[in-house]
C-alpha positions, 0 to 999 in steps of 0.5 A, spaced: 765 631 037 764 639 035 772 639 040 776 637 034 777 641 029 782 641 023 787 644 025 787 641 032 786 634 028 793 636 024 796 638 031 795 634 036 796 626 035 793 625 040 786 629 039 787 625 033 788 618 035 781 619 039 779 622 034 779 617 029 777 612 035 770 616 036 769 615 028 770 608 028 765 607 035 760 611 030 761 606 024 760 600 028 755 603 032 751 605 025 752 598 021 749 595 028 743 599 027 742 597 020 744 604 017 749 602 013 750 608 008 751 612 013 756 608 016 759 608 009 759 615 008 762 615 016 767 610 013 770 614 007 770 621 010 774 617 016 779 614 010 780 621 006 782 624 013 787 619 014 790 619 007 790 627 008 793 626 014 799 621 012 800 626 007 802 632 011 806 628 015 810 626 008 812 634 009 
């Protein structure tokens, strides 16, 4: 996923879309590995990342 960047992330909608989606196949795929604080810490950088990206759309 090194082809996103945070710029291109605030940018692009739909890098971001996929983005997201490829963030949450990792958490599935970490929780059915049975790494489950990993997929944890997957989970709330992913939330962070939408709630910041929710906040520069308000702007």
């Amino acid at each position: 996923m090194s082809e996103f960047d945070y710029r291109t992330l605030l940018a692009d909608k739909k890098a971001r879309s996929q983005f997201l989606f490829q963030q949450n196949r990792i958490i599935k795929l970490l929780t059915a590995k049975g790494f489950v604080e990993a997929a944890l810490i997957h989970a709330r950088k992913r939330k962070q990342l939408i709630e910041d990206f929710a906040l520069l759309a308000d702007d």
